[in-house]
Backbone as CSV, one residue per row, in Angstrom:
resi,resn,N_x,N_y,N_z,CA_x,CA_y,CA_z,C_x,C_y,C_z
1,UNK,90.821,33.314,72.991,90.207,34.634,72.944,90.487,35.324,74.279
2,UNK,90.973,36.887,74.088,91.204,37.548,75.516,89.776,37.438,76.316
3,UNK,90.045,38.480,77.074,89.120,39.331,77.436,88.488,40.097,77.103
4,UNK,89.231,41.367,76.349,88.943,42.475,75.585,88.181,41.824,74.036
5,UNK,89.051,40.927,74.042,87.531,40.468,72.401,86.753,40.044,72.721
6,UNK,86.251,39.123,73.986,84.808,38.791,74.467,84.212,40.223,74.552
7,UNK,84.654,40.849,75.423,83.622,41.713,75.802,83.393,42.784,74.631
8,UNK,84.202,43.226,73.455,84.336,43.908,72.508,83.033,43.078,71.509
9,UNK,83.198,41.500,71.468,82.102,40.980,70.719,80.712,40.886,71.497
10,UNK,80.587,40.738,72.700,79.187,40.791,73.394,78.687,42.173,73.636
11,UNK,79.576,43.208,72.942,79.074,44.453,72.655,78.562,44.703,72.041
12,UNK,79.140,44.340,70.748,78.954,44.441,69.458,77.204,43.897,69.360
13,UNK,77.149,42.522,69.794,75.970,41.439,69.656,74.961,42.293,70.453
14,UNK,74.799,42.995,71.767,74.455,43.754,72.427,73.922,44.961,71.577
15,UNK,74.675,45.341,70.718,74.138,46.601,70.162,73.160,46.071,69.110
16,UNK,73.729,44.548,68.401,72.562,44.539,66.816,71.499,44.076,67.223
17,UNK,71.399,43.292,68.786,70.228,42.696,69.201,69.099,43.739,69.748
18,UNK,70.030,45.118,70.722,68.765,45.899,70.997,68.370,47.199,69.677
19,UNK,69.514,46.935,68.663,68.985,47.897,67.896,67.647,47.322,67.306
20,UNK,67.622,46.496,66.614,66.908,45.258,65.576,65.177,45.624,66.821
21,UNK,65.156,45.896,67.945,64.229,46.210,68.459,63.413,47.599,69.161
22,UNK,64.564,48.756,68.557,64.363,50.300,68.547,63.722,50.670,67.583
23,UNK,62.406,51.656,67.131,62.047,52.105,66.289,62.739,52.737,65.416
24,UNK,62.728,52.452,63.823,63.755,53.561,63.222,63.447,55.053,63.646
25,UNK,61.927,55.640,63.952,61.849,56.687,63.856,60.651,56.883,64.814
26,UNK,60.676,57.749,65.996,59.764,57.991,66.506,58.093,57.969,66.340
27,UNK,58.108,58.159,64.781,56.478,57.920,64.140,56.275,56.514,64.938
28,UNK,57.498,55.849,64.463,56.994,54.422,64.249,56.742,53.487,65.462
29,UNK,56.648,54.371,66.819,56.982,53.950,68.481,55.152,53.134,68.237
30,UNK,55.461,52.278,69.252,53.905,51.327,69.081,52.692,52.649,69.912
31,UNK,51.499,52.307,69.410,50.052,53.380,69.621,49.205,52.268,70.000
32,UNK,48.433,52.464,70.896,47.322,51.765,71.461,46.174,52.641,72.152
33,UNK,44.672,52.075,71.625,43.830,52.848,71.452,43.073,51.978,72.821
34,UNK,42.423,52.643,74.112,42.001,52.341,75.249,40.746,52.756,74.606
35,UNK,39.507,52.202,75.122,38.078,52.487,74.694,37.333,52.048,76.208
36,UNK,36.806,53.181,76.694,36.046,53.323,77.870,34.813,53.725,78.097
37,UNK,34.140,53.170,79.042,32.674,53.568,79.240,31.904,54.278,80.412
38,UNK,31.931,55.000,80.774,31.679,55.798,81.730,29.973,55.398,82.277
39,UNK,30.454,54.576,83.273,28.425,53.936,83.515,27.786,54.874,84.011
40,UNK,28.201,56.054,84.858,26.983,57.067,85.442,26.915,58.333,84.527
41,UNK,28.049,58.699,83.148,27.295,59.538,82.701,26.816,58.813,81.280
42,UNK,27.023,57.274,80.920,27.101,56.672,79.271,27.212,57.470,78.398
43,UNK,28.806,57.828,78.636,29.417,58.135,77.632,30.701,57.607,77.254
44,UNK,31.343,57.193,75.898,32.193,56.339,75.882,33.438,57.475,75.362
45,UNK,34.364,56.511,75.707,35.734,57.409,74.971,36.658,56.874,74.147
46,UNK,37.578,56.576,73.292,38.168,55.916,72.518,39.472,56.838,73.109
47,UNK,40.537,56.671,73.406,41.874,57.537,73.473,43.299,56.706,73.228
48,UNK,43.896,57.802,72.331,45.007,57.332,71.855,46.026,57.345,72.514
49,UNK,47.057,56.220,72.518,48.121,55.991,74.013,49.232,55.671,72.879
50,UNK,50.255,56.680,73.216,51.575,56.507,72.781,52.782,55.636,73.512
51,UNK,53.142,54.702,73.058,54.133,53.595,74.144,55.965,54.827,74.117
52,UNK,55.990,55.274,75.072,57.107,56.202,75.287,57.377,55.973,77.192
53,UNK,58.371,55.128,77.200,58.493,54.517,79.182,57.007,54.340,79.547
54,UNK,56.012,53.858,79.130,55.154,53.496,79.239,54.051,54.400,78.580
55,UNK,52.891,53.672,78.715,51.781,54.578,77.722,51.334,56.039,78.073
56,UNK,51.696,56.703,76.940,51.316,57.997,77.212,49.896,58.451,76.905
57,UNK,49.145,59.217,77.157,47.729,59.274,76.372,48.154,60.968,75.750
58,UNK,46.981,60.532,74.864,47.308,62.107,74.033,45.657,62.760,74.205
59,UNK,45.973,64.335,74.296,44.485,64.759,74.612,43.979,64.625,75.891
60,UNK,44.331,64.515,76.997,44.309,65.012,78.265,43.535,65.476,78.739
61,UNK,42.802,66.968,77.840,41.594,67.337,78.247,40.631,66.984,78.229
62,UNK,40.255,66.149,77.197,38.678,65.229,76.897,39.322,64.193,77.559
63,UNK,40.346,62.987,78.372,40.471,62.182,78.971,39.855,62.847,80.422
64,UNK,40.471,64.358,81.234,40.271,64.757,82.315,38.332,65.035,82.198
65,UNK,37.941,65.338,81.237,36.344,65.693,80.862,35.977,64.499,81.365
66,UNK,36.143,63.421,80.427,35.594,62.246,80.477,35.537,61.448,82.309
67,UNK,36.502,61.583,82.637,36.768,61.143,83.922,36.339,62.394,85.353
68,UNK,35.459,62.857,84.972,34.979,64.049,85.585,34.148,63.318,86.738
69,UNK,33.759,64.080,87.968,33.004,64.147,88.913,31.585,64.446,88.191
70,UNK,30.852,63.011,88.021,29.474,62.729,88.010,28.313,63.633,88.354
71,UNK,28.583,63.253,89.754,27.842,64.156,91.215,27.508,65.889,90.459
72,UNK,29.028,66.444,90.325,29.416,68.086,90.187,29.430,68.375,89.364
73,UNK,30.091,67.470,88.164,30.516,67.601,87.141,31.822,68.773,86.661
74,UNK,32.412,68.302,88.254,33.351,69.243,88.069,34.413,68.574,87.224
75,UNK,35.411,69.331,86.541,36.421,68.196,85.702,37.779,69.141,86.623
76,UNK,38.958,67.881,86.650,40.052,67.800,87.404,41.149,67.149,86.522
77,UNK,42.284,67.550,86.328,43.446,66.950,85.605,43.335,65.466,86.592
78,UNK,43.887,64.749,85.527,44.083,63.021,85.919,45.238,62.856,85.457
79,UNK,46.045,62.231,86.502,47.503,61.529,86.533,47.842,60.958,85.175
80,UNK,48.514,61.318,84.019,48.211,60.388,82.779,48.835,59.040,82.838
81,UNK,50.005,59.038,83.790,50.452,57.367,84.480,48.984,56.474,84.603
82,UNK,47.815,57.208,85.151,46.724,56.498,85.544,45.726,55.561,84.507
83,UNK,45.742,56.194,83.477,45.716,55.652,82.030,46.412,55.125,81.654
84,UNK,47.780,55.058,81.298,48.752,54.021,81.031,48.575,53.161,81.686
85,UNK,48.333,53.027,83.412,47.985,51.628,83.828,46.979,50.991,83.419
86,UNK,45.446,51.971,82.882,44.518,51.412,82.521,44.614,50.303,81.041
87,UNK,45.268,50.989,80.088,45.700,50.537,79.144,46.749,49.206,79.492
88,UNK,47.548,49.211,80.267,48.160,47.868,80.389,47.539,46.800,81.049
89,UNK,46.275,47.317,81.854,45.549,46.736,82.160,44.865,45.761,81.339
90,UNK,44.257,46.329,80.174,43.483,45.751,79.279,44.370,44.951,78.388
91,UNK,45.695,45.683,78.229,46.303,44.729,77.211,46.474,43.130,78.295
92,UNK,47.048,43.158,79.263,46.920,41.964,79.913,45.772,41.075,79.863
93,UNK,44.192,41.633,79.605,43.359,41.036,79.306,43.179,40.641,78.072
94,UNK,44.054,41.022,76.540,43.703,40.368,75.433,43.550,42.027,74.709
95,UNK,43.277,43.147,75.039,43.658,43.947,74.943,41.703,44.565,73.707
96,UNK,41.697,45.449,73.517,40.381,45.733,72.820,39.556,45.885,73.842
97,UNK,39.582,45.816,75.309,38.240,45.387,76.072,37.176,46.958,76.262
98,UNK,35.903,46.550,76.831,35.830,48.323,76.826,36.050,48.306,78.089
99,UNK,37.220,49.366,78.866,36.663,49.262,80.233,35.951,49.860,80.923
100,UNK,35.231,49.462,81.792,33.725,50.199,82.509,34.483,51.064,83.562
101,UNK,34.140,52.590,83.885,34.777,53.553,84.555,33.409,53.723,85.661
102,UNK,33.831,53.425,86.475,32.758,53.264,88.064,33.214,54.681,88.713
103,UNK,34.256,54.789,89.215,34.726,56.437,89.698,36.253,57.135,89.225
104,UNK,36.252,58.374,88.796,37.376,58.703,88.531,37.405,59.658,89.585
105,UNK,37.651,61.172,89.115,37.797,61.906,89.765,36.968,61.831,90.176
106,UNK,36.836,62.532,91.941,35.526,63.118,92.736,35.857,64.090,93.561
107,UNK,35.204,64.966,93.322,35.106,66.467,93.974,35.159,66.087,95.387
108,UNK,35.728,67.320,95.655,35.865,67.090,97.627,34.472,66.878,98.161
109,UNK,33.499,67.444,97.413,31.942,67.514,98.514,31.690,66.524,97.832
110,UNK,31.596,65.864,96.632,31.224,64.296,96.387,31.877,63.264,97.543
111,UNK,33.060,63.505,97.244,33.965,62.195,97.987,32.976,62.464,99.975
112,UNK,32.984,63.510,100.170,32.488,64.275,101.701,31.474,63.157,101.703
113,UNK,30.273,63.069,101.018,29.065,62.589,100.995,29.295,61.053,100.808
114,UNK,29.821,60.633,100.450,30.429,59.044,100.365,30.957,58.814,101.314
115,UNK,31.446,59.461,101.807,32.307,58.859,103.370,31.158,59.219,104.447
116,UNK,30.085,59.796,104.492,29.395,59.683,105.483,28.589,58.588,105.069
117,UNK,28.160,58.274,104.324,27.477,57.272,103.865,28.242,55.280,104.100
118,UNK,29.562,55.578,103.989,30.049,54.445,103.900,31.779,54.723,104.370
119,UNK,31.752,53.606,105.353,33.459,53.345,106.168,34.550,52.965,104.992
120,UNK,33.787,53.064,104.105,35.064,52.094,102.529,35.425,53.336,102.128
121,UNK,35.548,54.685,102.412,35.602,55.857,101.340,36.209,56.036,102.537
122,UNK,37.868,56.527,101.933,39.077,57.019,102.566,38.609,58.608,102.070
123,UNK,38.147,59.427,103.768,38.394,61.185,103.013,38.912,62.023,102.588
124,UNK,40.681,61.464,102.621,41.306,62.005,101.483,41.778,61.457,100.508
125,UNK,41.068,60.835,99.833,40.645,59.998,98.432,41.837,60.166,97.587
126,UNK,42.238,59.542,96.918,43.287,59.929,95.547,42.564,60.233,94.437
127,UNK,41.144,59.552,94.440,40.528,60.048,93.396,40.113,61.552,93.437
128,UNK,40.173,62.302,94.694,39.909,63.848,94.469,41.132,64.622,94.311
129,UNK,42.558,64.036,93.966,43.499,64.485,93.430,43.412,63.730,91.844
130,UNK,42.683,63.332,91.356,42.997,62.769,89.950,43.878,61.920,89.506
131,UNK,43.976,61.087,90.949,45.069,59.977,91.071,44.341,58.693,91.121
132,UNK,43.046,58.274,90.976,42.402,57.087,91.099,41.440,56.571,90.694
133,UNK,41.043,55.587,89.981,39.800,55.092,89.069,39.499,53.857,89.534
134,UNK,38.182,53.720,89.874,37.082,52.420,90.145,37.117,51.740,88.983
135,UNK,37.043,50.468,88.564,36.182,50.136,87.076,36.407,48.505,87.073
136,UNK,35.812,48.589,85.776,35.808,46.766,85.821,36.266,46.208,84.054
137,UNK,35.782,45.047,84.160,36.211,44.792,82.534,35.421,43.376,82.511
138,UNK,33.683,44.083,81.644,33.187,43.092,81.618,33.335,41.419,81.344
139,UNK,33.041,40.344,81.897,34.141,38.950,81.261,35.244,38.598,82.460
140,UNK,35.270,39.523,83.080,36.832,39.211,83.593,36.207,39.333,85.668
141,UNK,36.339,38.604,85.976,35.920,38.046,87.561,36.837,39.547,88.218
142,UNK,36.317,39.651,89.475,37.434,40.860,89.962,38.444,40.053,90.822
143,UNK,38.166,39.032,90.813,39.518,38.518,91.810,41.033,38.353,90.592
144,UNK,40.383,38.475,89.230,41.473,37.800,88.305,41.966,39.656,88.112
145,UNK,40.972,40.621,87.955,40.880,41.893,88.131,42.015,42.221,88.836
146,UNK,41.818,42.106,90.199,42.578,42.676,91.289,44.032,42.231,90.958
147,UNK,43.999,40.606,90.947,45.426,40.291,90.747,46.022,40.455,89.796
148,UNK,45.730,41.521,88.868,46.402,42.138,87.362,47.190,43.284,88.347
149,UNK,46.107,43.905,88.906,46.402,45.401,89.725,47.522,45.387,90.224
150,UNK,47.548,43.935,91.230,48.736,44.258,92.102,49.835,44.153,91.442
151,UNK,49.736,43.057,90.238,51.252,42.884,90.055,51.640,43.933,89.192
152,UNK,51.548,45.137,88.901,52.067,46.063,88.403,52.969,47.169,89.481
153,UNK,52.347,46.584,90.685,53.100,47.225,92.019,52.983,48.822,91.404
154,UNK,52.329,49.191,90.893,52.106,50.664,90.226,51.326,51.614,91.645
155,UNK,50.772,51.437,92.438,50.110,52.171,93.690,49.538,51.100,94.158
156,UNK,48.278,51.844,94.784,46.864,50.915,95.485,46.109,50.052,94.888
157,UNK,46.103,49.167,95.354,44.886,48.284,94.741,43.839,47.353,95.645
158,UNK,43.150,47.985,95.400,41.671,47.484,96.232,40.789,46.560,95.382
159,UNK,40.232,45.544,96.105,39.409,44.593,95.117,37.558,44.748,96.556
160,UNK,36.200,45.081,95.595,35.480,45.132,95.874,34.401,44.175,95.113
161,UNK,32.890,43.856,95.480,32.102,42.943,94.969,31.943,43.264,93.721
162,UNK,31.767,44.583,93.082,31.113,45.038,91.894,32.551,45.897,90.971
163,UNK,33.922,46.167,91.458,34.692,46.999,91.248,35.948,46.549,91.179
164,UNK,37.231,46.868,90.752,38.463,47.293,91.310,39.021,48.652,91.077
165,UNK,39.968,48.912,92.498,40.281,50.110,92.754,41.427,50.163,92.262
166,UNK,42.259,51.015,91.707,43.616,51.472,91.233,43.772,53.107,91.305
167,UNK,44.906,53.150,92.013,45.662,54.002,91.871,47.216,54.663,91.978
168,UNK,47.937,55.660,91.553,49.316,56.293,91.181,49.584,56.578,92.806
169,UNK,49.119,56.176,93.887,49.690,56.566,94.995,50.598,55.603,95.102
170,UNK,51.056,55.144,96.817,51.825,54.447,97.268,51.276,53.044,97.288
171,UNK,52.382,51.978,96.993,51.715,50.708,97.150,51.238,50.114,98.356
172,UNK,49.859,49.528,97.811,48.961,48.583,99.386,48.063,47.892,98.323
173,UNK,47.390,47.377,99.118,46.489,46.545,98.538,45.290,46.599,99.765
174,UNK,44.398,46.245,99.984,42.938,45.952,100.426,41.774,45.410,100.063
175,UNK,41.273,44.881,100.888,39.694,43.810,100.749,40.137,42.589,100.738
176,UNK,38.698,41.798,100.103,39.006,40.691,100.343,39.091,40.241,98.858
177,UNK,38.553,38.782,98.412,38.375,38.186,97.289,36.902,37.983,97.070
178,UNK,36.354,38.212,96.803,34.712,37.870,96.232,34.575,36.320,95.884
């Protein structure tokens, strides 16, 4: 066998192997439903995530509602990458989980009042750009938490006693292990 027929047949094999795993038709791209709980206002959300280069969420505006500043109740667009991580998050856990939403967005005079209060609140927050969410996933320890976070190398990830931090910024990590 040449050359040109190896590589003409590992083409060929190349094409029936990644076709056999392409959707025939865009309907048919995989959907996954994230279900969240918002502990300071208890309210829950169910949102639908389209798998397109990673999970897309659909409905944006009741996701940005939902993930609103507590404190203000001001609402702020949220990174929709930030949800897709949430969602791969959970699927790594077995997937169905509800996850508990500790902070999303926070208004500049929320985030203001947290940082005088406490040295752990960076004052220019990602969460007051709609780039960052607190939360947990009842069942699941935060040290096993955190080390989901990092390995997505997706931004920040902070591990706290009651929390983990994630966010669409630049990658780091911080804290300790509980």
């Amino acid at each position: 066998m040449n050359r040109r027929s190896f590589l003409k047949g590992m083409f060929t094999a190349a094409l029936l192997l990644g076709a056999s795993q392409m959707p025939a038709r865009a309907d048919d791209e995989e959907s996954y439903s994230l279900k969240m709980y918002n502990t300071h206002t208890g309210e829950y959300m169910n949102v639908s995530l389209q798998e397109k280069q990673g999970f897309v969420p659909h409905d944006m505006e009741k996701v940005d509602r939902f993930l609103r500043c507590h404190y203000t109740d001001e609402v702020h667009k949220i990174e929709p990458g930030l949800v897709g991580l949430l969602a791969r998050i959970d699927r790594m856990h077995g997937g169905g989980n509800l996850v508990h939403i500790i902070s999303g967005y926070r208004s500049p005079t929320y985030n203001a009042i947290l940082a005088k209060r406490s040295n752990g609140v960076a004052s220019h927050s990602l969460h007051t750009k709609g780039m960052a969410v607190d939360f947990m996933l009842p069942g699941v320890g935060m040290q096993k938490l955190f080390t989901a976070v990092r390995s997505l190398s997706a931004g920040g990830a902070g591990i706290y006693p009651e929390f983990v931090h994630m966010d669409v910024g630049r990658v780091r990590t911080w804290g300790h292990a509980v």
